[in-house]
N, C-alpha and C positions, 0 to 999 in steps of 0.2 A: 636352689641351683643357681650359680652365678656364672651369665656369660662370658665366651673369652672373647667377646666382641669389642672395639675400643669404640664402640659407636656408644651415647647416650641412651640404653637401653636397659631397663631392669624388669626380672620376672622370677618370681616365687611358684614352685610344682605343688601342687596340692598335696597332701601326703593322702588321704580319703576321697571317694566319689562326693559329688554335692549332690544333694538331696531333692528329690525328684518327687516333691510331694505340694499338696498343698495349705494351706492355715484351718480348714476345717478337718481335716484329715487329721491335724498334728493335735486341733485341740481334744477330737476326740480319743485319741493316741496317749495326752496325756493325763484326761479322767479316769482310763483304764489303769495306766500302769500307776500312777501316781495322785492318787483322790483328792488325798488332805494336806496334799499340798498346799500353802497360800502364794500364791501367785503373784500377786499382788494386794499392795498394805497400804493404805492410806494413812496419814495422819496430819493429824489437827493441830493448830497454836494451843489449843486448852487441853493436849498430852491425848486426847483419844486417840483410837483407830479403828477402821473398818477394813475388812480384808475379804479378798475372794479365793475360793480353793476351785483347783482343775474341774471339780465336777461341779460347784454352783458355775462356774463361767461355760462350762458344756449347756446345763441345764438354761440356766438364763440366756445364754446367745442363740441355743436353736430354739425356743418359746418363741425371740422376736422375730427370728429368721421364719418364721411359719406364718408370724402376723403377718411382716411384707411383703412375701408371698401371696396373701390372703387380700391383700390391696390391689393385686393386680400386677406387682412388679414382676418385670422377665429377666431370666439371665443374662446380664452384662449391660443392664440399667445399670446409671449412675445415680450413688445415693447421698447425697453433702451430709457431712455431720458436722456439726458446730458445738463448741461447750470448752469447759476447762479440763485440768488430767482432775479426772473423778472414774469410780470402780462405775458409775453408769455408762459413761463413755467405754469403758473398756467391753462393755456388753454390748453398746453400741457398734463397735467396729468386728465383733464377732459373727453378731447378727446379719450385719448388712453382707459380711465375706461368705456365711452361711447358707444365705438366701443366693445364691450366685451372682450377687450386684457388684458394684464396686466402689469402695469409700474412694469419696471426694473433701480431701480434708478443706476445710475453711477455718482461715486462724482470724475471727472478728474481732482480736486487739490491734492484728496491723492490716486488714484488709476494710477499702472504706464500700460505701455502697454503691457505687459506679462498678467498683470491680467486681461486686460481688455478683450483680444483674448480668453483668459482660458473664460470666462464668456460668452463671446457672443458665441464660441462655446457649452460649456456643455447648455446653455438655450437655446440652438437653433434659434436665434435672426433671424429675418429675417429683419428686420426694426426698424432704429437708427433714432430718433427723436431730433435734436440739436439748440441749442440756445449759441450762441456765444458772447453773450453779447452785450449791446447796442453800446457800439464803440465798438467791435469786440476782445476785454478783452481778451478771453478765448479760439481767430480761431488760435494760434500757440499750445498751449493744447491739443488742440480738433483734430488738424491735426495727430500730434504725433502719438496721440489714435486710429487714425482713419487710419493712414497709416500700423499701424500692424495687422488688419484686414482684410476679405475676403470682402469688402467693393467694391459697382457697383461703377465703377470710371472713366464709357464714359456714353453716351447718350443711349447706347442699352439698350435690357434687357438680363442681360447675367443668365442662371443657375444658382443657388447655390450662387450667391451674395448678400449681405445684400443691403438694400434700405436707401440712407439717404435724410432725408425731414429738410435742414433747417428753424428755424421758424422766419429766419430775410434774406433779400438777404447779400449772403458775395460774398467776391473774392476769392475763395480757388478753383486753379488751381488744374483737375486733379481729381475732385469728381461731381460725377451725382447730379447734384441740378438744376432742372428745375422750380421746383416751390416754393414758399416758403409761411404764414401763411396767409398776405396779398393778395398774388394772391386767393388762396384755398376761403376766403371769396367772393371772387366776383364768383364764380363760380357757377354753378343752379345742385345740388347734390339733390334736393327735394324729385329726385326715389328713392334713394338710402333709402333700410331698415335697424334697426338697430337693433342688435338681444336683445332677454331679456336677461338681467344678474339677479341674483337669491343671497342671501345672503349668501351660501355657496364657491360660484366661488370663485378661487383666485384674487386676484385687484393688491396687490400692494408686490414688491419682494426688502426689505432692501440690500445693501450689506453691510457685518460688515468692518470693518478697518482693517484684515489681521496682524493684530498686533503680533498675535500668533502664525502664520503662511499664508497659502492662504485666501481669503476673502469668506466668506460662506455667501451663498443666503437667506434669510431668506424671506417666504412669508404668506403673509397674507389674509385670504379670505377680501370680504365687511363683513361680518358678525362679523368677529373679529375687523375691524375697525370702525364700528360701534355703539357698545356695549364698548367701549375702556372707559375706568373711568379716563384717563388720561387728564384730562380737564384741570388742570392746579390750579385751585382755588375751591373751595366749590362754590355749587349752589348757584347763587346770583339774586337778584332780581331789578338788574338794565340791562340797553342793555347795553352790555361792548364792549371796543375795545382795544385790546390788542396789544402793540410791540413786534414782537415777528421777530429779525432777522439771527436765527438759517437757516442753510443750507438749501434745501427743501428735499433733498437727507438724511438728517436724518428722524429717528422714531422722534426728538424733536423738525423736522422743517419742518416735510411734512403739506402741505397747505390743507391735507385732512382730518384734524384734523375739522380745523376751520368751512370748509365745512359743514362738518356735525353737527357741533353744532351750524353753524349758527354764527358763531361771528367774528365781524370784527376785521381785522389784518392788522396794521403797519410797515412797512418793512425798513431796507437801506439793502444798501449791507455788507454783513456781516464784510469781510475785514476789513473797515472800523473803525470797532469794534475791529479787532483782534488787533492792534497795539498800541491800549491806547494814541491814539491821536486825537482823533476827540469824544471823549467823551460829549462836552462839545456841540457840533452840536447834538449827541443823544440824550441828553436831552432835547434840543432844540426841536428837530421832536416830543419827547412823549410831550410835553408842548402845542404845538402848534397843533398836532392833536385831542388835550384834550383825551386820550390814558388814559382808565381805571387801566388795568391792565401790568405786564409788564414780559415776562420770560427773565431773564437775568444771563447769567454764572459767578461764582464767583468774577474772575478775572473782571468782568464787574462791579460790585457790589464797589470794592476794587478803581477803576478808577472815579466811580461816588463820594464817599467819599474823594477822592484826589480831587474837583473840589472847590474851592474859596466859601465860604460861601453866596458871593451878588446872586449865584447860585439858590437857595432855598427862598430868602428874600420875593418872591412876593407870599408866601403860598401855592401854587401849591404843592398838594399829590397827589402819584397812590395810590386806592385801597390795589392794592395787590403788591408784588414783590416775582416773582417766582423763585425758585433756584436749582440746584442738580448736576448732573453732573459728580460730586466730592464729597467729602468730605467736609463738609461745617461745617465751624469754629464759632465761638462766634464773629466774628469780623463782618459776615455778618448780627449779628441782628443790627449793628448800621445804615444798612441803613434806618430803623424807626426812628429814630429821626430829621432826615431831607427832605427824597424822598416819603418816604411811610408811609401808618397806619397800614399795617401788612404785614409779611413774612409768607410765605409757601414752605416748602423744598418737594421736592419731588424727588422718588427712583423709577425707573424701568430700562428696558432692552429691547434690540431693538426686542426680542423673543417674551415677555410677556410685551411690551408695560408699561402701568402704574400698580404700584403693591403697591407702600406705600406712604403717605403723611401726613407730621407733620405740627400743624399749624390747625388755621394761627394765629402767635404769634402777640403780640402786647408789644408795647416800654416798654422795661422795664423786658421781661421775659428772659430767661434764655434759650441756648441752648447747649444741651450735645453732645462734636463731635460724627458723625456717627446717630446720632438717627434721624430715617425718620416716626416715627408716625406711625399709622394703616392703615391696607389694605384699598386698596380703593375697593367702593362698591364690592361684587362679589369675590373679593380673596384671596385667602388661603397661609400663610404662615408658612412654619415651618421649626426648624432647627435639626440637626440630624448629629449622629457619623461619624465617620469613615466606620461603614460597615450601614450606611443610618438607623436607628434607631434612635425614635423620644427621644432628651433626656431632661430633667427639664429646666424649669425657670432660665433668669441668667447664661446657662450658654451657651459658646461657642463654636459656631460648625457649622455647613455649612448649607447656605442659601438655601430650596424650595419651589415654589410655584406655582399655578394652579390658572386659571379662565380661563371665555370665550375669553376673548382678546389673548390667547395665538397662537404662529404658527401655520399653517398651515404641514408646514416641511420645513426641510433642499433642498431647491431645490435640485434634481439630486443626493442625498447621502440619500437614506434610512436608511446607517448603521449610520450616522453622525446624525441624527433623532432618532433613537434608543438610542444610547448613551447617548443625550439628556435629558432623560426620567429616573426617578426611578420608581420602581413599584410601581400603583397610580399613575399613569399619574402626576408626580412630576417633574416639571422642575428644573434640575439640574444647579442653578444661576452662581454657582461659586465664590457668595462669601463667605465670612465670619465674622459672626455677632451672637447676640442672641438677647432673645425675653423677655424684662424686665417683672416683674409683673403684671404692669396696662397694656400687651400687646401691648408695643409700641417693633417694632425692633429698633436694635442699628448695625447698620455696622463697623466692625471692620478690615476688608482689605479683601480683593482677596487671594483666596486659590492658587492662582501662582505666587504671590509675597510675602506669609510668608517666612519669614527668617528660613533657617534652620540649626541652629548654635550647631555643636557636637550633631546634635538627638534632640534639643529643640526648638517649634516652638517661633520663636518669629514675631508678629503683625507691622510690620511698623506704622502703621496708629497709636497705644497708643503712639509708643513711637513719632512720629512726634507730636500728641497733646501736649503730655509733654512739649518738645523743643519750643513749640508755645509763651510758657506761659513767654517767657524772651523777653523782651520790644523790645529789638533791629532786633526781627528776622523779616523777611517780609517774606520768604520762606522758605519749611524744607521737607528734601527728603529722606529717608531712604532707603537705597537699600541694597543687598548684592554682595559679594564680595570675590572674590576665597582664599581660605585658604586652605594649602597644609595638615593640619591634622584635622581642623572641616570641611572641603568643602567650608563653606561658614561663613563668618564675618559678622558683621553690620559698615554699611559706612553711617555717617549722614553727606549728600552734605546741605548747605544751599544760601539763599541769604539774606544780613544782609540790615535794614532802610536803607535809603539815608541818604547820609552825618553822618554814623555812622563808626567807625573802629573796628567792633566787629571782632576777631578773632577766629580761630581757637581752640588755647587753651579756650579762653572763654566758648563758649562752650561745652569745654570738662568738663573744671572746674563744669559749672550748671550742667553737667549729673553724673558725681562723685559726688559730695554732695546732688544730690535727691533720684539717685537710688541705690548707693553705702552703704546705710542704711538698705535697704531692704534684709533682707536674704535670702539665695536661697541655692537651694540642690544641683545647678552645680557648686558653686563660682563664675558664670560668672552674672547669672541674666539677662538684657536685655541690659548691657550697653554698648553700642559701641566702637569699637577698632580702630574707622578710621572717622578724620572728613576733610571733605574739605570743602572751602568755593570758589562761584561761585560769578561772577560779573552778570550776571542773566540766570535761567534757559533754557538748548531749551526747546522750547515747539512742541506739534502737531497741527495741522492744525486747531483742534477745541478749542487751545487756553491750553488746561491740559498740565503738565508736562509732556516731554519726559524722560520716567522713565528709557528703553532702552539705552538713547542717555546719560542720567546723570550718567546711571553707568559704560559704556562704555569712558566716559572722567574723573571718579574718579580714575576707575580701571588702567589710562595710568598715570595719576598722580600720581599713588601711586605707580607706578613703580611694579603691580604684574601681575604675570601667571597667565593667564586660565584653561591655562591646569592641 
């Protein structure tokens, strides 16, 4: 339904009720009507796989769910689980949803052990549920984390100790591990009751990346997660199986997605992926597990199109190819010409889960940077001034929106939950974008990363699309940059093709003659006073650019004060 409002307003009608259930209700929902199913598939660099069907993930999550019960855990205890995407973990988070507790994800490749103490105390964690990876990856990690905790670490039961249950035997000297996933199933728990959980309780507590400072708790009831429109693709009328090897600790990789819609999911270890070297084995795994659909991050996108054309020769298409993350460029519609018959971009937040979705394109159409399409079912978005007032079409101003899928709250920060919030129960996104005519939004950057140059805001994200548009670029990062009389400059970092000697001047040269036309009432306009050029970007753990890290080594480069 599209408004005849000419206000900055977009809103999609549900065609269906949302579903008023919870994650142990659906998984036992779906051993009944669908057994042998496999659910989930694992697979290995050396071609194996391991896989789990509706009724071992029934059978194995209420086994543990009767253990933690049998510990003493109450409903609506908070249970941290730690580990890599492994089928143990996936019985891990059924378990603990089972038991009426609620996962508390901990991602221990980007969370350090300051944050992790701050967390498990403000959540009151009484019991750490770990997986250490199948050769034991992640037990030098996991110890770190675990050693700056109030963690039980002899065979007693001591007071006011946390509990840790790992879900594989390890050798990690000096922590209470008596039992571990395999013993817990041979065991006869059959008394053991399990309490009702209800569509309101809380289930599951994101933790954000700390990027901006400490890492906030973000939770979610079952109700919110399952009602979520964040499905990934339009309703389709085939059985689909998706690869999808995003962290499980993400809102973009929790396995409790799939769960509840019932759809099989493909897995490697993410890693794998993050290096752009083993590309050519993951197309191999989506090829070979005849894999419908596929949600894959940009940078993932850009590796597949770097692979040899005999790649593609044998006809094999996914359905869909899913994308977001970022920013997503005209370069990602060419994965339709060879891997896929359409792209779909999609926009949310680990807050409000799924909120907008553009697509799904097909070979040959056209994509505007930043534009993520219309709300998905159920939510509301709109953009608005300075002092939060709804303003016109086109134009530019700050990201809000609302639906059922939204938080719960800020774990343990009421005020941090408030703030959250405009009047109208309006989730404050934090970015910035507008809301075109035909009601599609367009994202135009983060209201913490506008540039603020002499009182003029300027957008990173137009001017990096601009910079895109010169053949030789592969990467383009726009950051700001201390200036002793505007506070802050525009620094365009870039990374130029392979086997190209694009320079610095070059660069500067394209940005003078496209933007140096345009008239402006400061003299200055948006064009930058500082370029460097990088041999390749850092990045963060989920592969995006480290926008911190790039303007922290432009800024030493260019020889200026902070202060």
């Amino acid at each position: 339904m599209t408004s005849h409002s000419r206000l900055s307003y977009s809103y999609t009608c549900p065609p269906k009720p949302f579903s008023y259930t919870t994650l142990p209700r659906v998984v036992a929902e779906n051993a009944q009507s669908h057994p042998d199913q496999e659910i989930f598939i694992l697979r290995r660099p050396d071609g194996s796989r391991t896989q789990l069907t509706n009724t071992e993930l029934y059978n194995q999550g209420t086994q543990l769910a009767r253990y933690i019960v049998s510990t003493g855990i109450q409903k609506g205890d908070r249970i941290a689980l730690m580990g890599p995407n492994t089928l143990e973990m996936v019985v891990g988070h059924v378990g603990i949803l089972s038991a009426g507790a609620v996962v508390l994800n901990i991602n221990s490749e980007k969370t350090n052990a300051s944050d992790v103490h701050d967390i498990f105390e403000s959540a009151d964690i009484k019991f750490v549920i770990v997986d250490s990876g199948e050769h034991d990856e992640l037990l030098p990690a996991t110890k770190a984390l675990l050693q700056h905790s109030d963690i039980l670490s002899d065979y007693s039961k001591e007071e006011g100790k946390i509990e840790v249950l790992f879900l594989r035997a390890v050798d990690l000297e000096g922590f209470h591990h008596t039992v571990t996933l395999k013993d817990i199933y041979a065991m006869n728990l059959n008394g053991i009751h399990l309490p009702n959980t209800f569509p309101e309780d809380s289930a599951v507590i994101f933790t954000t990346s700390g990027s901006t400072g400490k890492s906030k708790m973000v939770v979610h009831t079952h109700y919110s997660l399952a009602c979520c429109p964040f499905s990934w693709i339009p309703d389709v009328d085939y059985e689909s199986i998706d690869y999808n090897d995003r962290p499980f600790s993400w809102v973009g990789g929790t396995p409790v997605f799939h769960i509840l819609m019932r759809r099989s999911r493909v897995f490697i270890d993410a890693f794998l992926t993050i290096n752009g070297k083993n590309t050519d084995f993951l197309w191999r795994v989506i090829k070979e597990e005849r894999c419908t659909d596929a949600l894959l991050f940009p940078y993932v996108i850009r590796d597949l199109l770097d692979l040899p054309q005999r790649s593609t020769e044998d006809g094999y298409r996914l359905n869909h190819v899913v994308t977001g993350g970022q920013m997503i460029d005209s370069l990602c519609t060419k994965i339709m010409e060879s891997f896929s018959r359409h792209l779909v971009v999609v926009y949310g937040c680990t807050e409000l889960l799924g909120l907008n979705m553009y697509g799904p394109l097909v070979k040959g159409e056209t994509l505007m940077p930043g534009e993520v399409g219309r709300p998905y079912p159920g939510v509301e978005v709109r953009i608005v001034d300075e002092e939060e007032n709804p303003i016109g079409l086109d134009a530019i101003g700050k990201v809000q929106a609302r639906g059922p899928c939204i938080l719960k709250e800020y774990f343990g920060s009421k005020q941090l939950t408030a703030n959250a919030f405009a009047p109208g129960s309006w989730f404050r996104t934090g970015d910035i974008g507008k809301i075109s005519c035909n009601g599609s939004l367009v994202i135009t950057g983060r209201e913490k990363d506008v540039i603020s140059r002499g009182g003029r805001k300027i957008y990173p994200v137009m001017l990096e699309d601009l910079i895109k548009q010169m053949s030789c670029i592969k990467y383009v990062c726009a950051v700001p940059v201390p200036d002793r009389r505007l506070i802050e400059e525009v620094c365009v970092c870039f990374v130029s093709s392979d086997r190209t000697e694009l320079k610095e001047k070059d660069v500067k040269m394209f940005c003078e003659k496209t933007l140096f036309a345009r008239s402006t009432l400061d003299g200055l306009g948006v064009l930058p006073a500082f370029y460097v050029k990088f041999e390749e970007f850092p990045s963060l753990s989920n592969g995006k650019p480290d926008k911190r890290a790039i303007r922290n080594e432009a800024i030493r480069r260019l020889h200026l004060s902070v202060e």
